[in-house]
N, CA, C and O atoms as a CHARMM CRD file, in Angstrom:
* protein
*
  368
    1    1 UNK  N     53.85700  75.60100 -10.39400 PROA 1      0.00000
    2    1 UNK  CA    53.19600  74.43400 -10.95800 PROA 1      0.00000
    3    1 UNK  C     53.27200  73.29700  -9.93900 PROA 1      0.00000
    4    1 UNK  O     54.21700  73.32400  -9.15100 PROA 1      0.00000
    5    2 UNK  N     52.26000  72.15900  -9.85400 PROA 2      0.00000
    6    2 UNK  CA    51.92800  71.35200  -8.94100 PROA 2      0.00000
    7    2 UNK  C     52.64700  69.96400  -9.49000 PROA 2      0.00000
    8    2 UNK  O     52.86600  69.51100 -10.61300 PROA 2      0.00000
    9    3 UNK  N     52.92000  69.48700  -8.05500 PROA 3      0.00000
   10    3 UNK  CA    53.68800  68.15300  -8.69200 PROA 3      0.00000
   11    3 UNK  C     53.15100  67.36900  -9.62700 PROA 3      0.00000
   12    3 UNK  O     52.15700  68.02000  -9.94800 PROA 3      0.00000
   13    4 UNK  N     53.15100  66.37500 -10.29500 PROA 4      0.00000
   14    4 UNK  CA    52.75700  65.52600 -10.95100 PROA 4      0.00000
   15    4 UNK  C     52.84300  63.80400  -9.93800 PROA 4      0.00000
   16    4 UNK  O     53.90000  63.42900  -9.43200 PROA 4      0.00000
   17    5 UNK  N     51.73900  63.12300  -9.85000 PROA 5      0.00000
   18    5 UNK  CA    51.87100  62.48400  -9.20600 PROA 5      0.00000
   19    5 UNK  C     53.09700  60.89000 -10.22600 PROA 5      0.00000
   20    5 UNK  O     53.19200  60.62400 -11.42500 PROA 5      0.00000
   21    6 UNK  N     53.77800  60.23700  -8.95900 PROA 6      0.00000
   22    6 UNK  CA    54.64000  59.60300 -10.33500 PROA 6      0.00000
   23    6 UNK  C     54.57000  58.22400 -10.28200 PROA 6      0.00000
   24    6 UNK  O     54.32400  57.44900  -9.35700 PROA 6      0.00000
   25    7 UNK  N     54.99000  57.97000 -12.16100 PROA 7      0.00000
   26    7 UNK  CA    54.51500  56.92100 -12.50200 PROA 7      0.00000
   27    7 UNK  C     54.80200  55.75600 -11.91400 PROA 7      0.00000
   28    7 UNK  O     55.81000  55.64400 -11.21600 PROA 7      0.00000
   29    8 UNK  N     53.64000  54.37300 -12.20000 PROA 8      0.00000
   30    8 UNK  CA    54.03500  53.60800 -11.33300 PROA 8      0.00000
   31    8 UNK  C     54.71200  52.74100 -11.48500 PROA 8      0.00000
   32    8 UNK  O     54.60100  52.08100 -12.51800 PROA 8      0.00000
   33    9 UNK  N     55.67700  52.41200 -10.50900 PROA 9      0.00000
   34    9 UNK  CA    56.86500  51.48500 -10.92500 PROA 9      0.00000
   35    9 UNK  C     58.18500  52.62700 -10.93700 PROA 9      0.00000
   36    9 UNK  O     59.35800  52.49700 -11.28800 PROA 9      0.00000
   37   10 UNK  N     57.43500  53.76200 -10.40000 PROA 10     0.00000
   38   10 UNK  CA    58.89900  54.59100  -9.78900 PROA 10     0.00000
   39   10 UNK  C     59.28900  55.47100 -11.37200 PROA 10     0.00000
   40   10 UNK  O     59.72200  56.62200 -11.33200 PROA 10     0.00000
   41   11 UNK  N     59.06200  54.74400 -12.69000 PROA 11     0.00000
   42   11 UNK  CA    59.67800  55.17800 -13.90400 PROA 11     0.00000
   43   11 UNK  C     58.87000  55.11100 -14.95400 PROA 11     0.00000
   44   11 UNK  O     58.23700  54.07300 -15.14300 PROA 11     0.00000
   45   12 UNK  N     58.71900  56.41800 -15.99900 PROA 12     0.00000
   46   12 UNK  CA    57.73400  56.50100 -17.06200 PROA 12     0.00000
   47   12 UNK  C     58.66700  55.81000 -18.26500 PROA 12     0.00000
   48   12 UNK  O     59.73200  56.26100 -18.68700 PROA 12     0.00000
   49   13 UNK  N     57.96200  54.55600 -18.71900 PROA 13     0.00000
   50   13 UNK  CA    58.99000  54.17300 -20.02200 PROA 13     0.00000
   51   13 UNK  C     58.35900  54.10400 -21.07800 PROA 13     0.00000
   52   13 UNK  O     57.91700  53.03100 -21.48800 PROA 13     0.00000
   53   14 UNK  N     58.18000  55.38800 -21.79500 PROA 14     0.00000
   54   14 UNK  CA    57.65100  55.14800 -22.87500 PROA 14     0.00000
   55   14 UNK  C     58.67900  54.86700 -23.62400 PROA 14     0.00000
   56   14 UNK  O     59.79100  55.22000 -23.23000 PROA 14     0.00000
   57   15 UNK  N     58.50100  53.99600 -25.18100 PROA 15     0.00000
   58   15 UNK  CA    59.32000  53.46200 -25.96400 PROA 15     0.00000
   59   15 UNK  C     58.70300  54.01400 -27.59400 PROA 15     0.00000
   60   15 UNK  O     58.25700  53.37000 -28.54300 PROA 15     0.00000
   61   16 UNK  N     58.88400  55.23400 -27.42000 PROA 16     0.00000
   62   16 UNK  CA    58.64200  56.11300 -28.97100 PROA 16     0.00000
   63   16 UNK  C     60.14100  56.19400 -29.01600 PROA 16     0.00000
   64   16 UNK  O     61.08500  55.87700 -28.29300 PROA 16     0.00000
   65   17 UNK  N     59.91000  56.85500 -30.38600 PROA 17     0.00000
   66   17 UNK  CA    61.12900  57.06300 -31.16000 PROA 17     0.00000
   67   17 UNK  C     60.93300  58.38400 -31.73400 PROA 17     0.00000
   68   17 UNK  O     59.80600  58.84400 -31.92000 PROA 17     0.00000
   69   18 UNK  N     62.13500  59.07900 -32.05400 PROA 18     0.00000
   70   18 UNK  CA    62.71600  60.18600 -32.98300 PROA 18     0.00000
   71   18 UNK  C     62.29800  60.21200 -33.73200 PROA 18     0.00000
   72   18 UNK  O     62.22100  59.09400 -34.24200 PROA 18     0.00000
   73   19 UNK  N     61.43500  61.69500 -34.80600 PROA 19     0.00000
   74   19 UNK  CA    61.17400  61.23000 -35.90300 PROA 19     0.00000
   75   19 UNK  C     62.43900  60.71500 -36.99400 PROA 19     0.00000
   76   19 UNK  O     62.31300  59.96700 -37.96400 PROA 19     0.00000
   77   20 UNK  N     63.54000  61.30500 -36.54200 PROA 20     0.00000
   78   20 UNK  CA    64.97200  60.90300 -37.54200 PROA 20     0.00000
   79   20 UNK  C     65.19600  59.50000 -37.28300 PROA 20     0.00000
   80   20 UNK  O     65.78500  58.96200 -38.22000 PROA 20     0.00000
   81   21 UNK  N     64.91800  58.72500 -36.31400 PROA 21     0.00000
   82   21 UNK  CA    65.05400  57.35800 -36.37400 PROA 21     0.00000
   83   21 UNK  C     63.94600  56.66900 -36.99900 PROA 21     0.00000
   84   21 UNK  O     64.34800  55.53800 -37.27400 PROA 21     0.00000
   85   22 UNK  N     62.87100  56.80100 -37.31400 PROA 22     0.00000
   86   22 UNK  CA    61.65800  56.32600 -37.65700 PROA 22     0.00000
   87   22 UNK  C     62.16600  55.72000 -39.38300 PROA 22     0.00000
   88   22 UNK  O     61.58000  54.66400 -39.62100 PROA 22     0.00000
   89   23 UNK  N     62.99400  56.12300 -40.43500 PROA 23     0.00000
   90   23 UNK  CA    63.09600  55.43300 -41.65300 PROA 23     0.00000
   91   23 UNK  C     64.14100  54.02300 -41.33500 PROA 23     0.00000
   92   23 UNK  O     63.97600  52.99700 -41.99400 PROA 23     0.00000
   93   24 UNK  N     65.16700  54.11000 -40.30700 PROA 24     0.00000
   94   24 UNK  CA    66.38900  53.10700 -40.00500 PROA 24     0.00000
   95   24 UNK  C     65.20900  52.15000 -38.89300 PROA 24     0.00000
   96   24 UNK  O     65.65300  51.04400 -38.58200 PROA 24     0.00000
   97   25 UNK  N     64.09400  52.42700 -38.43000 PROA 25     0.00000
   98   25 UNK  CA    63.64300  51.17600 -37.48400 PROA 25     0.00000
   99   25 UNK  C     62.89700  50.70900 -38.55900 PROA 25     0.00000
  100   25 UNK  O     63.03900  49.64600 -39.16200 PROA 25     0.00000
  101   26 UNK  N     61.93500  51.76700 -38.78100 PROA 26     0.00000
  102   26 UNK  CA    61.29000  50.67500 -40.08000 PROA 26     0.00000
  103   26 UNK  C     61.86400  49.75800 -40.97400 PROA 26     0.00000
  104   26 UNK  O     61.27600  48.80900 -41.49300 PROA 26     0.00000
  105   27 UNK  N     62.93300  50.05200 -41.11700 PROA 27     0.00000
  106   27 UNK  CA    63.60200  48.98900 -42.55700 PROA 27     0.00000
  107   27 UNK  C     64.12800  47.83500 -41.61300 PROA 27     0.00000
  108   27 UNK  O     64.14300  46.66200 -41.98700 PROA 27     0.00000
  109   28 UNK  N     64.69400  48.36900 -39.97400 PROA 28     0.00000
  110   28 UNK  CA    65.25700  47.14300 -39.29700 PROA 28     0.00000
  111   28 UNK  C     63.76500  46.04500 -38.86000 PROA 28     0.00000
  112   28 UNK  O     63.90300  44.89100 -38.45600 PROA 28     0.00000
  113   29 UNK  N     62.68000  46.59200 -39.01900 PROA 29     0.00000
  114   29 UNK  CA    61.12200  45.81500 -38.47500 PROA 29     0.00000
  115   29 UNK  C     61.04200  44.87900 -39.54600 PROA 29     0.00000
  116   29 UNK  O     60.69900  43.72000 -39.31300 PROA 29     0.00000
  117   30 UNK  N     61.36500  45.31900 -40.86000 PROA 30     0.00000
  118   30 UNK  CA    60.93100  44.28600 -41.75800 PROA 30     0.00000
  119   30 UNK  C     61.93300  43.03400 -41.97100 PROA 30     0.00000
  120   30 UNK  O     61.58000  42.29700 -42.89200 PROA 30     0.00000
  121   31 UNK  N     62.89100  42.72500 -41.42400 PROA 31     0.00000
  122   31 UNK  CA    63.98500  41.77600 -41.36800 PROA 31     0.00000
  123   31 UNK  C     63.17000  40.87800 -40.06200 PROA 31     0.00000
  124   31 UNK  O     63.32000  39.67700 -39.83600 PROA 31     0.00000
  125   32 UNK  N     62.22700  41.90000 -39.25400 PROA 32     0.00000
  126   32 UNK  CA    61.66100  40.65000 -38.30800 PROA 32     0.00000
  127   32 UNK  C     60.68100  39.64200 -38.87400 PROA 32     0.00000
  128   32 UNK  O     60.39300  39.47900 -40.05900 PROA 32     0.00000
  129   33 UNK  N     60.18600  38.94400 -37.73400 PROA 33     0.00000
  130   33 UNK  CA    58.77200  37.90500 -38.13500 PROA 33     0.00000
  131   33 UNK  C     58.30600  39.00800 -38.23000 PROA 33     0.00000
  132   33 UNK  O     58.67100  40.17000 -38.05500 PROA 33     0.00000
  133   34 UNK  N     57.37700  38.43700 -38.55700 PROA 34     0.00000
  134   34 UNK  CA    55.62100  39.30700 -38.80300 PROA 34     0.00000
  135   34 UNK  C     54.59600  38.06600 -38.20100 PROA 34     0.00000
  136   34 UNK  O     54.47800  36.90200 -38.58400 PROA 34     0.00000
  137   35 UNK  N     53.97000  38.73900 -37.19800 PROA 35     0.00000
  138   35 UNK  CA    52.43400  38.38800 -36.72400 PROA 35     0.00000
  139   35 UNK  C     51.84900  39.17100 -36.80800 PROA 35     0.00000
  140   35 UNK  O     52.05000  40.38500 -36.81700 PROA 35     0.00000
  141   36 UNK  N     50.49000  38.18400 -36.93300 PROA 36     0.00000
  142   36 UNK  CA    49.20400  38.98900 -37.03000 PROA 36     0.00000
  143   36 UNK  C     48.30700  39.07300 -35.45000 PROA 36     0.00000
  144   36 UNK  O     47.79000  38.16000 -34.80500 PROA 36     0.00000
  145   37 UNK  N     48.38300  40.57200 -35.16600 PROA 37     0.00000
  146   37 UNK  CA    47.51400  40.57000 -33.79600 PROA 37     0.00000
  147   37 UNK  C     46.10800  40.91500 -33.51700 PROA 37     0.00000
  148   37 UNK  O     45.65900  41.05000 -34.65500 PROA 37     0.00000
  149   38 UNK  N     45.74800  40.99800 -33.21200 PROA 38     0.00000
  150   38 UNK  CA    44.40100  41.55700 -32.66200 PROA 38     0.00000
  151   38 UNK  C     43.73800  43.01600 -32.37100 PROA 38     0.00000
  152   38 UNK  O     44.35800  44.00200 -32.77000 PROA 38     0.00000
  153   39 UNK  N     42.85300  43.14000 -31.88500 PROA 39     0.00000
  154   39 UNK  CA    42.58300  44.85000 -31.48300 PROA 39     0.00000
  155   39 UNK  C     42.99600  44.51900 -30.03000 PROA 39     0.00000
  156   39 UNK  O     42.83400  45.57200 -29.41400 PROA 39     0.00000
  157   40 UNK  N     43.32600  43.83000 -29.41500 PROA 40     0.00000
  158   40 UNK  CA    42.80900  43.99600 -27.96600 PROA 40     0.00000
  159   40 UNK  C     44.70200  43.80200 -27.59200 PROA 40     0.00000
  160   40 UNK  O     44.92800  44.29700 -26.48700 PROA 40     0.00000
  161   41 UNK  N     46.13300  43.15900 -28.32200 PROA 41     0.00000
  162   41 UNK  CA    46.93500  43.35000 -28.56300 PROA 41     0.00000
  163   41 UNK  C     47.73800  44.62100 -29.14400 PROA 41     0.00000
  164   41 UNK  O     48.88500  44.95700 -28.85000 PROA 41     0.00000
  165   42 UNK  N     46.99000  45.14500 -29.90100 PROA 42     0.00000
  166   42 UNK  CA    46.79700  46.63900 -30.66300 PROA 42     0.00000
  167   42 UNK  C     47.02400  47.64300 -29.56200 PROA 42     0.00000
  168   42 UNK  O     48.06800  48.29000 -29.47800 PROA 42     0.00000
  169   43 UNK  N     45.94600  47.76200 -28.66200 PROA 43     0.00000
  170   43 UNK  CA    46.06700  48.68700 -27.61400 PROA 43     0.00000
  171   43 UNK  C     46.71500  48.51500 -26.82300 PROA 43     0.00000
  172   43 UNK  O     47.37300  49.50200 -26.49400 PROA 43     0.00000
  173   44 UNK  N     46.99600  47.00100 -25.89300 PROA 44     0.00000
  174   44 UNK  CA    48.39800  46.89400 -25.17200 PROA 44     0.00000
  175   44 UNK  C     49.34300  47.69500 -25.86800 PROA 44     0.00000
  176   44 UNK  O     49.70600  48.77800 -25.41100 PROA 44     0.00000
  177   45 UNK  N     49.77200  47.23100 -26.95600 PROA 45     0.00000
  178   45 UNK  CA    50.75300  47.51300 -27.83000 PROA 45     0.00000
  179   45 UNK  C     51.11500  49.12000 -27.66500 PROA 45     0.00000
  180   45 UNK  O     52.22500  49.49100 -27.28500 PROA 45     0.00000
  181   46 UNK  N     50.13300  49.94700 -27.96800 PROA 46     0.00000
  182   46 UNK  CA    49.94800  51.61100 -27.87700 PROA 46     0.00000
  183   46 UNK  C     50.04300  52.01300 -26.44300 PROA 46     0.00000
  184   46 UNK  O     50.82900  52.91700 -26.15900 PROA 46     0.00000
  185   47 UNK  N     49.21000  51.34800 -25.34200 PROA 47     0.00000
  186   47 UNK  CA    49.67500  51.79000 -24.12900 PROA 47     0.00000
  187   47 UNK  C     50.97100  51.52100 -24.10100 PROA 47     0.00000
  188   47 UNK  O     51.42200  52.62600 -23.80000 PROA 47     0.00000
  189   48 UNK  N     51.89000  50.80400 -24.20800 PROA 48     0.00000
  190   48 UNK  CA    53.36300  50.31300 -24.01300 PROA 48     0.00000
  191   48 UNK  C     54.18500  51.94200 -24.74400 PROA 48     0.00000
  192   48 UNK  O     54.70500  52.89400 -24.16200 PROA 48     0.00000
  193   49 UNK  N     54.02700  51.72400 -25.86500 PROA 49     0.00000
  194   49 UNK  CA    54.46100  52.74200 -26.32500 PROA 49     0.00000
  195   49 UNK  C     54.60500  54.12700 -25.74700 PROA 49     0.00000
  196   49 UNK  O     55.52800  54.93600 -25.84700 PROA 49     0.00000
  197   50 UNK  N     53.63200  54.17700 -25.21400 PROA 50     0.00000
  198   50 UNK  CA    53.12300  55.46700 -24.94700 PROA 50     0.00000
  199   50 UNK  C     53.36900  56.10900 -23.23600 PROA 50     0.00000
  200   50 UNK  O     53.16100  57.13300 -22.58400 PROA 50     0.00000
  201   51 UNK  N     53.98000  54.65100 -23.07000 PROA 51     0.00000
  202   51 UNK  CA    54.51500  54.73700 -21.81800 PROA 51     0.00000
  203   51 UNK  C     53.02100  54.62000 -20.61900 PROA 51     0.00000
  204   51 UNK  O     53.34300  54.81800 -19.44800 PROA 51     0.00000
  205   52 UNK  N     52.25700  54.47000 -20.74400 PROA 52     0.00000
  206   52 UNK  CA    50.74500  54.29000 -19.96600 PROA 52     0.00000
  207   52 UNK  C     51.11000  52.67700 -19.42400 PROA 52     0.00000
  208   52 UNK  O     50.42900  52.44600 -18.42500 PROA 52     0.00000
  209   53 UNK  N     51.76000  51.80500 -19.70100 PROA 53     0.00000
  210   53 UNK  CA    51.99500  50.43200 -18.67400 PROA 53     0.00000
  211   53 UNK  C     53.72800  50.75300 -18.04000 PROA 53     0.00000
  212   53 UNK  O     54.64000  49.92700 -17.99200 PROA 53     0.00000
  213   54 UNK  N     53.75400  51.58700 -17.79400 PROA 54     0.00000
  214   54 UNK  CA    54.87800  52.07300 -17.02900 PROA 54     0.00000
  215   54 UNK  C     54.85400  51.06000 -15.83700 PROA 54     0.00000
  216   54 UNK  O     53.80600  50.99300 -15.19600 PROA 54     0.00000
  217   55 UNK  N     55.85000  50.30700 -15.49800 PROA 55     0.00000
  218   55 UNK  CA    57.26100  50.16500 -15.79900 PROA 55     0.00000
  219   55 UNK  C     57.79400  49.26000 -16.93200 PROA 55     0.00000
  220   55 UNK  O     58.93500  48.99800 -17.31400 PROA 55     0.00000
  221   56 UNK  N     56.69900  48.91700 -17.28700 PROA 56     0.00000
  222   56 UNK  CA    56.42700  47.59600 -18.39600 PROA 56     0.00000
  223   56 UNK  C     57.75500  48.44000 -19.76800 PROA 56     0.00000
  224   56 UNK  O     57.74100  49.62800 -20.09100 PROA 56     0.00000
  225   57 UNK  N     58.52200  47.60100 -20.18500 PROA 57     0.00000
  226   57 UNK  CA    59.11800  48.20300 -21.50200 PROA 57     0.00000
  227   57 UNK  C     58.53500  47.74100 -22.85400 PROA 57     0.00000
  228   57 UNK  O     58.83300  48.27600 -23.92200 PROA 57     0.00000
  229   58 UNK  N     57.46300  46.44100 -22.69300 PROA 58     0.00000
  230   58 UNK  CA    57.65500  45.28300 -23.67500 PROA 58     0.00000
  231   58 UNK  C     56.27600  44.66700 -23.15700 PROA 58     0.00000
  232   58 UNK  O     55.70300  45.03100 -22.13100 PROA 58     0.00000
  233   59 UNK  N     55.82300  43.63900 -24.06700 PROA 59     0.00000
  234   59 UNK  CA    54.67700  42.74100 -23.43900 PROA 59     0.00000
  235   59 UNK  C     56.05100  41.65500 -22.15000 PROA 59     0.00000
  236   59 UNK  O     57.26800  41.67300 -21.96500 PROA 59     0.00000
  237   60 UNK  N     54.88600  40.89500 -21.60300 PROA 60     0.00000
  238   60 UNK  CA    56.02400  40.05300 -20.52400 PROA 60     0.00000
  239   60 UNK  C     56.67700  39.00400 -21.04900 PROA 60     0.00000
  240   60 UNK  O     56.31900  38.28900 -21.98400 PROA 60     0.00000
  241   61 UNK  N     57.95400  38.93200 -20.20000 PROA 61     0.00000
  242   61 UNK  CA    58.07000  37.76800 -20.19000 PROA 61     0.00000
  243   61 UNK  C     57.55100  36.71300 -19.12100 PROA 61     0.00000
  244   61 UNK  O     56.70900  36.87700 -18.23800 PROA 61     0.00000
  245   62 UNK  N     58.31200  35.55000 -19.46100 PROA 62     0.00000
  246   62 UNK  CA    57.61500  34.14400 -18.51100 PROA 62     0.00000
  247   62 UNK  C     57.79600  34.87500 -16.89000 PROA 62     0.00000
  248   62 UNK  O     56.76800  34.76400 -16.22100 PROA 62     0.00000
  249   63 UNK  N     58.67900  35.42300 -16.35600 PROA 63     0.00000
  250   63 UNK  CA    58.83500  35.80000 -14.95800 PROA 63     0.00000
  251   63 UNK  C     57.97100  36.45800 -14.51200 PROA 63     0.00000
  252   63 UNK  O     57.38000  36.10500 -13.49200 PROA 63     0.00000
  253   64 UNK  N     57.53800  38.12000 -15.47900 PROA 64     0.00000
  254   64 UNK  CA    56.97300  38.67500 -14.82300 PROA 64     0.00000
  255   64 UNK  C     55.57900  38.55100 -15.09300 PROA 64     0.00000
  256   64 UNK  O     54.84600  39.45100 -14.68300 PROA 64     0.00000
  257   65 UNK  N     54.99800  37.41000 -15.82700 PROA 65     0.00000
  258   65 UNK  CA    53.70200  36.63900 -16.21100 PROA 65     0.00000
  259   65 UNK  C     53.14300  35.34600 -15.33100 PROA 65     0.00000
  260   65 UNK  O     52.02700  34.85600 -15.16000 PROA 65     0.00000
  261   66 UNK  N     54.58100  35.01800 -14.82400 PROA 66     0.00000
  262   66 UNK  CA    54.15300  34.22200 -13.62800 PROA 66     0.00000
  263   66 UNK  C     53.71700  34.65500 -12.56900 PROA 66     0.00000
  264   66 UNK  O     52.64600  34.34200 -12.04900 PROA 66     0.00000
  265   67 UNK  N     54.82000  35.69700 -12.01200 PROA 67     0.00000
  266   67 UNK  CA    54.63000  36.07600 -10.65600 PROA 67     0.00000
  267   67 UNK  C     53.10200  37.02000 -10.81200 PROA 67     0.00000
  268   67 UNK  O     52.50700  37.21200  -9.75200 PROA 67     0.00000
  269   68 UNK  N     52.69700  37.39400 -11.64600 PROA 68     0.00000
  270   68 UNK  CA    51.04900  38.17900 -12.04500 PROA 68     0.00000
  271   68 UNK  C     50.04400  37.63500 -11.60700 PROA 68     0.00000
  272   68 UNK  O     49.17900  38.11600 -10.87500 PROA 68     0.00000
  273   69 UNK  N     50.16900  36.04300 -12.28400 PROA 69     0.00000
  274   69 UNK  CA    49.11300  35.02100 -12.08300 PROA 69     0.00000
  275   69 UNK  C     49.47300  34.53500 -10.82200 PROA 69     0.00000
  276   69 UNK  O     48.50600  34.02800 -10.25300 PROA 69     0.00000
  277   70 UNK  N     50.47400  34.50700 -10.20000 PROA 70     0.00000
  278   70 UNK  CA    50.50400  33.96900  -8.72000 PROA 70     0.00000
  279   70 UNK  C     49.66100  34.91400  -7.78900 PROA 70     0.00000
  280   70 UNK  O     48.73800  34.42600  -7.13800 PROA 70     0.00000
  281   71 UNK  N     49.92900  36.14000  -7.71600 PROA 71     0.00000
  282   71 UNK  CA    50.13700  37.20300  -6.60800 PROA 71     0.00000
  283   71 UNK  C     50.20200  38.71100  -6.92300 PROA 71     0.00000
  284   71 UNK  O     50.34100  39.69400  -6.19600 PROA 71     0.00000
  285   72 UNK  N     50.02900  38.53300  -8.49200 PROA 72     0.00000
  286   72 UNK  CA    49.69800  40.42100  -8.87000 PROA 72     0.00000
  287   72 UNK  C     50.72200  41.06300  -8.80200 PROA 72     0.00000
  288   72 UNK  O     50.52300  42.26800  -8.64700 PROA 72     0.00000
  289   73 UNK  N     52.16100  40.63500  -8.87600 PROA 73     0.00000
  290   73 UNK  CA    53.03700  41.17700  -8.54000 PROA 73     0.00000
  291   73 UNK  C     54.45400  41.19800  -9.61400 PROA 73     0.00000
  292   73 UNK  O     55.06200  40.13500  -9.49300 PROA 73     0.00000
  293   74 UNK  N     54.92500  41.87400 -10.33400 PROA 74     0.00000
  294   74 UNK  CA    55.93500  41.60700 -11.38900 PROA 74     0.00000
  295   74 UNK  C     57.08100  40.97800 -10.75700 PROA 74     0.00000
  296   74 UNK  O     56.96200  40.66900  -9.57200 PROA 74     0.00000
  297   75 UNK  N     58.05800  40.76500 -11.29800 PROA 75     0.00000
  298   75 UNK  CA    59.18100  39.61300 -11.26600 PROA 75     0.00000
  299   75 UNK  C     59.72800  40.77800 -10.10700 PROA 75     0.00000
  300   75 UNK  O     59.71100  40.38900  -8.93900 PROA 75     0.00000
  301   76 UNK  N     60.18800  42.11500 -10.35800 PROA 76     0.00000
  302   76 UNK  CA    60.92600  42.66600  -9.47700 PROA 76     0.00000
  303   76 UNK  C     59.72200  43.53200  -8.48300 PROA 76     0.00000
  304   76 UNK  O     59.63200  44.73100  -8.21800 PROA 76     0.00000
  305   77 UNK  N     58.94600  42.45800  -8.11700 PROA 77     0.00000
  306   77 UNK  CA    58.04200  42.95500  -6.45600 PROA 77     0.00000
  307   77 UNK  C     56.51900  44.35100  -7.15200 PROA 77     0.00000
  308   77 UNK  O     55.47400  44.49300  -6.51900 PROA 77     0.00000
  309   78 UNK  N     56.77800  45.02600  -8.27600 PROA 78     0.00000
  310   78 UNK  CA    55.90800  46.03700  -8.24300 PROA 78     0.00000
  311   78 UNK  C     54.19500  45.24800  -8.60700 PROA 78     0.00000
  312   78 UNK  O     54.02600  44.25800  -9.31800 PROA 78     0.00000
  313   79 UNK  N     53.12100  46.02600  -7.89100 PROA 79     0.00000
  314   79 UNK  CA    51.98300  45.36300  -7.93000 PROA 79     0.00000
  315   79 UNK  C     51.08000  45.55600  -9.41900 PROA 79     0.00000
  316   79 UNK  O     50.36000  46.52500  -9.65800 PROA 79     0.00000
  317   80 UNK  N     51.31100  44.39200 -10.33500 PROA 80     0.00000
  318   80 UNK  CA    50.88600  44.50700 -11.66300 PROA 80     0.00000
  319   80 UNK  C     49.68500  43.80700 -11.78900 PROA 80     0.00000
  320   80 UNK  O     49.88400  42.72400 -12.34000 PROA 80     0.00000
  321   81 UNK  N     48.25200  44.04100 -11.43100 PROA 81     0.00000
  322   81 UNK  CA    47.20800  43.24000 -11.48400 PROA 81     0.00000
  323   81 UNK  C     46.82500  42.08600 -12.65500 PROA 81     0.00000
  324   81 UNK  O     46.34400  40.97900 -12.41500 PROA 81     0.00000
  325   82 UNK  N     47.18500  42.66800 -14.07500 PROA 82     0.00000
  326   82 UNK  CA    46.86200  41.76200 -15.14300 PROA 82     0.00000
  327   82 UNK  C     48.22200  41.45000 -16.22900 PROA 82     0.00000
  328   82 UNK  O     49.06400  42.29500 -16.53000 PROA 82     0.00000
  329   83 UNK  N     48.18900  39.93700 -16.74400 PROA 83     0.00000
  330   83 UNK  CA    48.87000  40.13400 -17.40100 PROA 83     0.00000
  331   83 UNK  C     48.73300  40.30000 -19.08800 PROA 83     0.00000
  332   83 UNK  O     47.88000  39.83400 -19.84300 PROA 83     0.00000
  333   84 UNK  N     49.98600  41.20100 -19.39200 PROA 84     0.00000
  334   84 UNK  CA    50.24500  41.94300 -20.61600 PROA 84     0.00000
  335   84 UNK  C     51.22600  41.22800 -21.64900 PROA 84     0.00000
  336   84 UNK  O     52.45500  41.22000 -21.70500 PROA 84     0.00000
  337   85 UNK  N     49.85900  40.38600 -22.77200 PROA 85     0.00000
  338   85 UNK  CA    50.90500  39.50800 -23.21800 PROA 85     0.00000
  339   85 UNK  C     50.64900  39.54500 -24.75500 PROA 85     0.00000
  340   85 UNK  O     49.74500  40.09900 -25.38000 PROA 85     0.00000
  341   86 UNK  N     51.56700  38.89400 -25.12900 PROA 86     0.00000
  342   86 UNK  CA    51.39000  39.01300 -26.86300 PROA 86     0.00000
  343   86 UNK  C     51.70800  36.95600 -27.18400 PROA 86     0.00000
  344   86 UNK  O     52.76800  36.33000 -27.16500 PROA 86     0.00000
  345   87 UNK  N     50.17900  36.44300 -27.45800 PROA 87     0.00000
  346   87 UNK  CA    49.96600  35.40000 -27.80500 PROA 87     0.00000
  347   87 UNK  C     50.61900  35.50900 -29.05800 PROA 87     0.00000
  348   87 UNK  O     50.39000  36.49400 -29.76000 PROA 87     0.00000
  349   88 UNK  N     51.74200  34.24400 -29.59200 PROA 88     0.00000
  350   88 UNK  CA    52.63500  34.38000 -30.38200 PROA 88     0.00000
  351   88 UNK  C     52.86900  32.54300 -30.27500 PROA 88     0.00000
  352   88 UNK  O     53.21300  31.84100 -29.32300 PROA 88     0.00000
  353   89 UNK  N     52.43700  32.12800 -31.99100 PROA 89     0.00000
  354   89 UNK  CA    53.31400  30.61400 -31.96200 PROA 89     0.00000
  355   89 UNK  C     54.38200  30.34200 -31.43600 PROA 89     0.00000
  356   89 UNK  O     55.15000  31.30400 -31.43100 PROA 89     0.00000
  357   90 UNK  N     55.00500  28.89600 -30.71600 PROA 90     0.00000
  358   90 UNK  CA    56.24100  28.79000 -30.04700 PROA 90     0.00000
  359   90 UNK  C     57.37200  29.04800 -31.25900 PROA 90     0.00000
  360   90 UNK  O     58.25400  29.87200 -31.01700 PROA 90     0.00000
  361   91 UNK  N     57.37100  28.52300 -32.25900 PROA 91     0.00000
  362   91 UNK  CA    58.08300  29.38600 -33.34900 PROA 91     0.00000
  363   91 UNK  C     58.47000  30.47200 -33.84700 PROA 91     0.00000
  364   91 UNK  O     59.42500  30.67800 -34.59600 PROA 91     0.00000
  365   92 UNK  N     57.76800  31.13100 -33.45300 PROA 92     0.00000
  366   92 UNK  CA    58.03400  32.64300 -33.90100 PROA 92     0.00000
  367   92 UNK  C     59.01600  33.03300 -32.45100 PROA 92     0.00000
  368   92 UNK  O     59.49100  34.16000 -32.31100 PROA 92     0.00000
């Protein structure tokens, strides 16, 4: 079998879960906020998961959202063209 070429950012992070963990996260999700997102948040959201924004674990934070809009580049140097964000009141 032929290599697989590898993911970028050196590491595939998808962030699924067990189906045996799936009843203990759900009950820990509903103790969070709740926002309401979008379709176009939706699919970030699923690529993340799914490990497809590899090295990404999460939408960004301020570091690696800055250094994006500066120079295309995440906080620790890898070349991230757009940024991946979850518009969210300063409250929440």
């Amino acid at each position: 079998m032929g290599k697989l070429v590898p993911p970028h950012g050196g590491e595939l992070t998808p962030r699924l879960v067990e189906a045996c963990e799936v009843p203990g996260r759900l009950a820990a999700a509903k103790e969070l906020p709740q926002v309401e997102i979008g379709s176009r948040e939706v699919s970030d959201l699923l690529m993340i998961g799914m490990g497809a924004f590899s090295p990404l674990t999460g939408f960004m934070g301020k570091a690696d959202y800055d250094g994006v809009v500066a120079d295309m580049h995440l906080a620790n140097g890898t070349l991230w063209p757009i940024p991946i964000t979850l518009p969210v009141a300063a409250e929440v």
